[in-house]
C-alpha positions as a Markdown table, in Angstrom:
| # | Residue | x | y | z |
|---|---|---|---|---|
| 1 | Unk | 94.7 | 103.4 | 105.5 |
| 2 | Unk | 95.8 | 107.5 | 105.0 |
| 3 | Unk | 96.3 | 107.3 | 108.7 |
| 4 | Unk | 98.8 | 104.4 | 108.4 |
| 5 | Unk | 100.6 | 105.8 | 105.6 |
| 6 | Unk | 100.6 | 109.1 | 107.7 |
| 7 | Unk | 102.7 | 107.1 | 110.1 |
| 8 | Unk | 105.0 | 106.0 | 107.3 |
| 9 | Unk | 105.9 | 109.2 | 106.7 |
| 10 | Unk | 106.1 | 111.0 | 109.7 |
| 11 | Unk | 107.7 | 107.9 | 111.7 |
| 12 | Unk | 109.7 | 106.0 | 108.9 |
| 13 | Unk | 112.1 | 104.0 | 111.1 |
| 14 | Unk | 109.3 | 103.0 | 113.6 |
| 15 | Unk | 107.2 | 101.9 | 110.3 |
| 16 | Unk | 110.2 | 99.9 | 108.7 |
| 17 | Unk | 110.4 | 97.9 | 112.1 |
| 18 | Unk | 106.7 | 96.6 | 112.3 |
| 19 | Unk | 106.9 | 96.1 | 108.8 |
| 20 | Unk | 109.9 | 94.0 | 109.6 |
| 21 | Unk | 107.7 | 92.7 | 112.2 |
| 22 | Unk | 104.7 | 92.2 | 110.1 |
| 23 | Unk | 106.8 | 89.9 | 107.6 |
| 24 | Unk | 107.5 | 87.6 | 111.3 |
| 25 | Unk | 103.6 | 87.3 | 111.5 |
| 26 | Unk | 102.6 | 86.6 | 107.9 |
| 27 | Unk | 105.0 | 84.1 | 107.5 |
| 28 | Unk | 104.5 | 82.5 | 110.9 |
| 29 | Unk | 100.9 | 82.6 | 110.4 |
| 30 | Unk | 101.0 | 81.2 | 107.1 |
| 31 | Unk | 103.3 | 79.1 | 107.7 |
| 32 | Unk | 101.6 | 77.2 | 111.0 |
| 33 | Unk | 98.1 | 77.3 | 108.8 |
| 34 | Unk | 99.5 | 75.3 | 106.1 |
| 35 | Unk | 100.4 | 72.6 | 109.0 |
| 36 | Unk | 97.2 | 73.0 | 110.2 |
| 37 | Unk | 95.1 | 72.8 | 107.4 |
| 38 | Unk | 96.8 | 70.6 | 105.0 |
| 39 | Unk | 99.3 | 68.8 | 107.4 |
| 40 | Unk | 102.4 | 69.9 | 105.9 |
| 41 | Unk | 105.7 | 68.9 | 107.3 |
| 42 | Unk | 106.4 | 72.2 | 109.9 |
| 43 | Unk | 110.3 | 71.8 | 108.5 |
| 44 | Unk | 109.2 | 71.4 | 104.6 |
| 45 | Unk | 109.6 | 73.4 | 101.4 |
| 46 | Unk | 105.6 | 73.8 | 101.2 |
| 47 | Unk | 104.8 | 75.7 | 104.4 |
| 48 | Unk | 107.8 | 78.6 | 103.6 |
| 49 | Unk | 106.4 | 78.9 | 99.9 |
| 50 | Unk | 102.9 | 79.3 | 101.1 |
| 51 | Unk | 103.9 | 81.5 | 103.3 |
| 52 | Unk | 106.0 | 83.7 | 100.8 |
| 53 | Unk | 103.1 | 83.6 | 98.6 |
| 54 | Unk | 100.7 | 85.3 | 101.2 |
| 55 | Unk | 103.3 | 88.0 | 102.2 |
| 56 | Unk | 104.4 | 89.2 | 98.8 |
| 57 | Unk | 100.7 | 89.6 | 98.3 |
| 58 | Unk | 100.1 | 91.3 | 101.4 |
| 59 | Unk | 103.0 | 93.4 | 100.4 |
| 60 | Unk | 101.6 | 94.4 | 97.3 |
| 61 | Unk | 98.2 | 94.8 | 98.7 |
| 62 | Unk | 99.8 | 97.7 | 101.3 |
| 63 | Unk | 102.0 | 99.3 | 98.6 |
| 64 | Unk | 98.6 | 99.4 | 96.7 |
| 65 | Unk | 96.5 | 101.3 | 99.2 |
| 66 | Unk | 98.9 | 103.5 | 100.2 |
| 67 | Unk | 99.5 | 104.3 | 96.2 |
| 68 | Unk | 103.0 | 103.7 | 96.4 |
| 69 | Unk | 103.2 | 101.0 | 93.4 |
| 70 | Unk | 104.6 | 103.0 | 90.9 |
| 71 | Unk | 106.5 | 106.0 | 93.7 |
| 72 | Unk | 108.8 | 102.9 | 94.8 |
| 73 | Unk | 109.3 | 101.2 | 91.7 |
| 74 | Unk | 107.0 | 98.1 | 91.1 |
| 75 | Unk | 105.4 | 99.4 | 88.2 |
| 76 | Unk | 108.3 | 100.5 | 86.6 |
| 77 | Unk | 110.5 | 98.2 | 84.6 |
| 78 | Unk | 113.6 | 100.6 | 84.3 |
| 79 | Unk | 115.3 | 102.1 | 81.5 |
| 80 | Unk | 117.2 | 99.7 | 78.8 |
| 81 | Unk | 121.0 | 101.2 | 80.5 |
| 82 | Unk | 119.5 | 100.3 | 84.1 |
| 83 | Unk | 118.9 | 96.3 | 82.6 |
| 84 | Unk | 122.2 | 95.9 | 80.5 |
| 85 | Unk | 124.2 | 97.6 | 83.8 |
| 86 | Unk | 121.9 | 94.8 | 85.8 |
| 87 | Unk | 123.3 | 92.2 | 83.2 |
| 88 | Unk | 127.2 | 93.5 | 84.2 |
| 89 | Unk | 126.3 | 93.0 | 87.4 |
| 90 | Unk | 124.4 | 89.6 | 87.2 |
| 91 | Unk | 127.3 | 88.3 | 85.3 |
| 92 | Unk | 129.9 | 89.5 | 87.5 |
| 93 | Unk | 128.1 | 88.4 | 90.5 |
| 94 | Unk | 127.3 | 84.8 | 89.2 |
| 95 | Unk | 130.5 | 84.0 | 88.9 |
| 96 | Unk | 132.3 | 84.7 | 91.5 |
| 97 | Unk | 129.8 | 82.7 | 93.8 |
| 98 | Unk | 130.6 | 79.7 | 91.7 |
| 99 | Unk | 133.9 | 80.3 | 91.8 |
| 100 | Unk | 133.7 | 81.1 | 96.0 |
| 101 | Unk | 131.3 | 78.5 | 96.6 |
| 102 | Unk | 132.2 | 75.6 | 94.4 |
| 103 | Unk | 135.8 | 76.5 | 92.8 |
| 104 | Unk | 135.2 | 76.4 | 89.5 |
| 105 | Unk | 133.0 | 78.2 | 86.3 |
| 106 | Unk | 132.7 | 74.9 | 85.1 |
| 107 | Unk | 129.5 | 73.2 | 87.2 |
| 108 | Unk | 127.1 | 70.1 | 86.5 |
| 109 | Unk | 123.5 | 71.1 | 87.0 |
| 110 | Unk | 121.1 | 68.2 | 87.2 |
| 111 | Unk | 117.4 | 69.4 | 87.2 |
| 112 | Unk | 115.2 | 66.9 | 88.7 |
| 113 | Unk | 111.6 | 67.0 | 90.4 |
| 114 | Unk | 112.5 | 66.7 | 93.8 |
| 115 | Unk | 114.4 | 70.2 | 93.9 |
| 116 | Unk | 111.6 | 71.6 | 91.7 |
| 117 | Unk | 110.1 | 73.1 | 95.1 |
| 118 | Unk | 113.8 | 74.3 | 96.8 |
| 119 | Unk | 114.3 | 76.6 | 93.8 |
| 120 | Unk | 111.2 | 77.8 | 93.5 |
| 121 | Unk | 111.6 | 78.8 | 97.2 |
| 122 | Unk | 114.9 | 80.1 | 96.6 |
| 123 | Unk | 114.0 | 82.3 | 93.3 |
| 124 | Unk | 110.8 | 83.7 | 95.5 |
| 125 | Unk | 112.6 | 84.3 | 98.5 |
| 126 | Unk | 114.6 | 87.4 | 96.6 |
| 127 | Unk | 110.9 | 88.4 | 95.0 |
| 128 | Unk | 108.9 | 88.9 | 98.5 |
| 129 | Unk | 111.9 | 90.5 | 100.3 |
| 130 | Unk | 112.9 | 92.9 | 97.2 |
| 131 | Unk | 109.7 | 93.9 | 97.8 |
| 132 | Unk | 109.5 | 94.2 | 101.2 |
| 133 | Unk | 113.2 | 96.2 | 101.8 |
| 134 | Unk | 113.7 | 98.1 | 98.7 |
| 135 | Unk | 110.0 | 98.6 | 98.3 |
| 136 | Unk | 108.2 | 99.5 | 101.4 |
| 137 | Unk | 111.2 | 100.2 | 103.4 |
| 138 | Unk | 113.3 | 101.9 | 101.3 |
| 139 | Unk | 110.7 | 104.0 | 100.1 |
| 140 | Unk | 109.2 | 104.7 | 103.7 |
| 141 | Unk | 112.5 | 106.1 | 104.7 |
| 142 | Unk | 114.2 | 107.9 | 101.9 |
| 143 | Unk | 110.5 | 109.9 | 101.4 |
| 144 | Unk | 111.0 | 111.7 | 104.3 |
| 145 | Unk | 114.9 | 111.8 | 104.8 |
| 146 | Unk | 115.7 | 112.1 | 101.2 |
| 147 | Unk | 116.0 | 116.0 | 100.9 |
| 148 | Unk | 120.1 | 115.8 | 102.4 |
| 149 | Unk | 123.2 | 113.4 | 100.8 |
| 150 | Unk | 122.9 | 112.0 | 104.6 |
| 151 | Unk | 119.4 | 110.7 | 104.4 |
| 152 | Unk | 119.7 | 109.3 | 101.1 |
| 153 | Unk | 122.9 | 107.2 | 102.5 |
| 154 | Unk | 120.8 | 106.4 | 105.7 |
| 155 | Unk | 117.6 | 105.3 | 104.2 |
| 156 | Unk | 119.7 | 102.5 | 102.7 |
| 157 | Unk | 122.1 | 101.9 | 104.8 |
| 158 | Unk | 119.3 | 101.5 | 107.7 |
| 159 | Unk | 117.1 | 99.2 | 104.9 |
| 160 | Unk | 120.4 | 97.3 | 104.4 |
| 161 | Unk | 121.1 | 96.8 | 107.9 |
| 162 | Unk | 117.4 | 95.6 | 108.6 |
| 163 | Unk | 117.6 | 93.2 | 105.4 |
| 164 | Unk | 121.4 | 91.7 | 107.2 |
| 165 | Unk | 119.4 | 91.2 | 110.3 |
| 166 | Unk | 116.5 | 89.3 | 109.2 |
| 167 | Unk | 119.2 | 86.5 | 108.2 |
| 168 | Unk | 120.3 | 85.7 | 112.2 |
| 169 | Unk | 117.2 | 83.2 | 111.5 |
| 170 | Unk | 120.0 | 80.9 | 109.8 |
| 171 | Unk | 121.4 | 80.5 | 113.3 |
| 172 | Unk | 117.9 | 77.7 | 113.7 |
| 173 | Unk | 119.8 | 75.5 | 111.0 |
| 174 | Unk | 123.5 | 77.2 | 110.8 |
| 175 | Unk | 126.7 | 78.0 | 112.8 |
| 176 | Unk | 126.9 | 81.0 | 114.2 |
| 177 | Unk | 130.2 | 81.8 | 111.9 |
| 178 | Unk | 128.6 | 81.4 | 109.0 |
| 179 | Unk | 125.7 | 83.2 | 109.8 |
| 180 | Unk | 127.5 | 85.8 | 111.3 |
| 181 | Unk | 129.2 | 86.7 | 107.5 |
| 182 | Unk | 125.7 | 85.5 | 105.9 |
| 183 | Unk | 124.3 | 88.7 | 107.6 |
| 184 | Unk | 127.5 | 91.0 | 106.3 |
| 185 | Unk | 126.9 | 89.6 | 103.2 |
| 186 | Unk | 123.0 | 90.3 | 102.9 |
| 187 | Unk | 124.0 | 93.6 | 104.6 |
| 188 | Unk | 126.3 | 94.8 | 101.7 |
| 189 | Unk | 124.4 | 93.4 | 98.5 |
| 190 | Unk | 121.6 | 95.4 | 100.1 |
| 191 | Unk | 123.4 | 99.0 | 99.5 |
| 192 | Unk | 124.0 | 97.9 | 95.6 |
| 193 | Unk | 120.2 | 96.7 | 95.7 |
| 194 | Unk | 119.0 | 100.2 | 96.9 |
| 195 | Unk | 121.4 | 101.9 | 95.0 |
| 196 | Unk | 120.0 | 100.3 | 91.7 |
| 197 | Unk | 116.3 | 101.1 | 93.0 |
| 198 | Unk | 116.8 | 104.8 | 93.7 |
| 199 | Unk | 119.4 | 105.6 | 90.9 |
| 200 | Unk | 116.8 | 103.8 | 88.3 |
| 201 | Unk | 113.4 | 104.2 | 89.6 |
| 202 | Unk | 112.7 | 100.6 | 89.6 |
| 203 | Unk | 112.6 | 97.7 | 91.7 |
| 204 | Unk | 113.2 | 95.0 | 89.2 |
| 205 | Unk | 116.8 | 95.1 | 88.7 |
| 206 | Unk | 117.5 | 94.5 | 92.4 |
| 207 | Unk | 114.4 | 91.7 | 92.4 |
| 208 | Unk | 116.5 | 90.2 | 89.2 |
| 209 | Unk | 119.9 | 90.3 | 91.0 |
| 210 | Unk | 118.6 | 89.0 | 93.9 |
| 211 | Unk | 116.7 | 85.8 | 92.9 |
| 212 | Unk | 119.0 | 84.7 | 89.9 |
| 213 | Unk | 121.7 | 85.0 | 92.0 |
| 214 | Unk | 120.0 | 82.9 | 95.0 |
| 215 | Unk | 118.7 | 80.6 | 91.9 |
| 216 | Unk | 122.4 | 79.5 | 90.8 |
| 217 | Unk | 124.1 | 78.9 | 93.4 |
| 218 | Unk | 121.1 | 77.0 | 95.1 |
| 219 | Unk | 120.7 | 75.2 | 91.3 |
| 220 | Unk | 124.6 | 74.1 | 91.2 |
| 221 | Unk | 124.8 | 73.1 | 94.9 |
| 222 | Unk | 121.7 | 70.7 | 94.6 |
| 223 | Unk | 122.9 | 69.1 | 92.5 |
| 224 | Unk | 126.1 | 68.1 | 94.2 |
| 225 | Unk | 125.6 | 65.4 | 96.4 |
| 226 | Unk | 126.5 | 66.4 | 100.1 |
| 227 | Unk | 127.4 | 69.7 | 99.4 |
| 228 | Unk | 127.9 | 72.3 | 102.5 |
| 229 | Unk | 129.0 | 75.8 | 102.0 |
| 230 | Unk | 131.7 | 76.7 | 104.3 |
| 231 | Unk | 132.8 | 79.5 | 106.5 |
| 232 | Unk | 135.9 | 80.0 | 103.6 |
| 233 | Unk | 133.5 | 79.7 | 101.0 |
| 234 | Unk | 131.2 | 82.9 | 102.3 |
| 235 | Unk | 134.0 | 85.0 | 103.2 |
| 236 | Unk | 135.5 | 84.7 | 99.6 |
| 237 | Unk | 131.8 | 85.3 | 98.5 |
| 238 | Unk | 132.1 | 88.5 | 100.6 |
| 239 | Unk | 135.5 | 90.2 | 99.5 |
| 240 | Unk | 135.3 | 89.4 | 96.1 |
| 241 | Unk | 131.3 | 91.2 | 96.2 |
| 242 | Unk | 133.8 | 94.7 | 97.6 |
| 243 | Unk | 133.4 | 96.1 | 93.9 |
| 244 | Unk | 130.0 | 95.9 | 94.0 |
| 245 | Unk | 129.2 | 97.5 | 97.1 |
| 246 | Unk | 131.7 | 100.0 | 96.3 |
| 247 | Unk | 130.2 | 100.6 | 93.0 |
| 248 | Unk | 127.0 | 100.7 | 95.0 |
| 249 | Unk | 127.7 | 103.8 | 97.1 |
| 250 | Unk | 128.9 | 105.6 | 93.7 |
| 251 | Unk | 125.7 | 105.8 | 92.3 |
| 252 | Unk | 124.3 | 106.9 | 95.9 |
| 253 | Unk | 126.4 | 109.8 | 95.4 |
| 254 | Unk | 125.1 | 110.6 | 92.4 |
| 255 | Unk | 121.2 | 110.2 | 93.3 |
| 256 | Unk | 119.7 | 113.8 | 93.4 |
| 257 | Unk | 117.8 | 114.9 | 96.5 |
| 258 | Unk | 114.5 | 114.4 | 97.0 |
| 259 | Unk | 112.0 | 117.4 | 97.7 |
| 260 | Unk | 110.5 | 116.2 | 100.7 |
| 261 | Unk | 107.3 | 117.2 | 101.2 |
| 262 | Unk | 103.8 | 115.1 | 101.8 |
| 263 | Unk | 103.0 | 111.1 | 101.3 |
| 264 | Unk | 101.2 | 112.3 | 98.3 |
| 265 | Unk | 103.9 | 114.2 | 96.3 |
| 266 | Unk | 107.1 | 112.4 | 97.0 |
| 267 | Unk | 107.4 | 109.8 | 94.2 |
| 268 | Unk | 110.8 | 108.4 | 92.3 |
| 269 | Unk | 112.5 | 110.2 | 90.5 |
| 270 | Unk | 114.5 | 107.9 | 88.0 |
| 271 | Unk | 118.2 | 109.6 | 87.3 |
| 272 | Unk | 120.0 | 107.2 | 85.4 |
| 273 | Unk | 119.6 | 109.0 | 81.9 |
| 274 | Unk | 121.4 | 111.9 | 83.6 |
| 275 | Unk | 123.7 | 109.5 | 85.5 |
């Protein structure tokens, strides 16, 4: 395992790919298993949530052996300024998807067993790939190219660009349009994410954003009947999320520089008490 987490550091880009790549297999894998074995639908709910299940632990698992559960923020809940500056955000963010997806604050959410399993999917979806991008990834490339204001910006922008990518998969069920600004989208909540992670020290904020954000607006359009997100609806999601990202790259600028040195020695350094 020292020799893979060797690789991490020395190669960080090259490691963020097959990571990305190793997510492809674990969920694959999983997912044709759970068809196999227990002859779930291929198109279901069940198959994707086992298959998040078994990569979030096979995230942990390598963030564990490589001793990188506390250096990239899992076992560190954040300071009480990083959560209520979350809360802003969560707030601010909720509500412009319902107002960009569904035109109104005012929504009817009906809670019943048969979408149990789509927003448990939906909430765990943000949980295995916080962990994944702004864990592994992120980590993996700001330890070596955090010591310049360059590196720091292209450790997330690259983590960001990686996380935008991963959603061309809509295309199997989506419009090329819409996908097309689903994947800007993903792409610029992804600099806020890493911002939050690297200015705070911990990865929960950004796993909070993410899923409660993915939560509502899954929770509200379930319970419309024949509800479809449109290419208008994403595009006002987008331009009115521009404070955000913005916001995002100001903390980058104030994240100090890391002192690069060996796998073993770079670790977090959580700056927002001095932010």
């Amino acid at each position: 395992m020292n020799r893979f987490r060797q690789f991490a550091f020395n190669h960080p880009l090259a490691f963020s790919i097959v990571a990305l790549l190793l997510l492809l297999v674990l969920m694959g894998g999983s997912v044709m298993l759970a068809v196999g074995l227990f002859g779930f639908d291929l198109t279901g709910v069940g198959p994707q949530l086992i298959g998040q299940l078994i990569a979030t632990i096979g995230f942990l698992f390598i963030l564990d052996r490589f001793n990188w559960l506390t250096s990239a923020g899992i076992t560190r809940l954040g300071s009480r300024r990083l959560w209520l500056i979350t809360l802003l955000i969560l707030i601010y963010n909720g509500v412009v998807a319902l107002y960009a997806f569904f035109g109104t604050l005012k929504v009817d959410i009906a809670l019943t067993n048969d979408i149990f399993p789509d927003l448990v999917h939906t909430t765990m979806a943000g949980v295995m790939e916080e962990i994944l991008f702004r864990g592994i990834i992120l980590y993996a490339l700001v330890s070596r190219w955090g010591g310049s204001r360059r590196g720091i910006f292209s450790a997330v922008f690259v983590s960001a660009f990686l996380f935008g990518s991963l959603h061309f998969f809509n295309l199997a069920t989506g419009e090329f349009s819409i996908t097309a600004v689903q994947v800007s989208e993903a792409l610029l909540s992804a600099i806020l994410y890493g911002a939050l992670v690297l200015i705070g020290g911990s990865i929960w904020p950004a796993i909070a954003l993410h899923s409660l954000i993915n939560l509502l607006v899954n929770m509200v359009a379930l319970s419309m009947p024949n509800f479809a997100i449109s290419l208008n609806d994403y595009i006002t999601f987008t331009l009115l999320e521009m404070p955000l990202v913005i916001y995002g790259l100001y903390l980058l600028s104030k994240v100090e520089l890391w002192p690069v040195s060996t796998p073993d020695k770079v670790t977090f350094r959580p700056l927002l008490a001095k932010y």
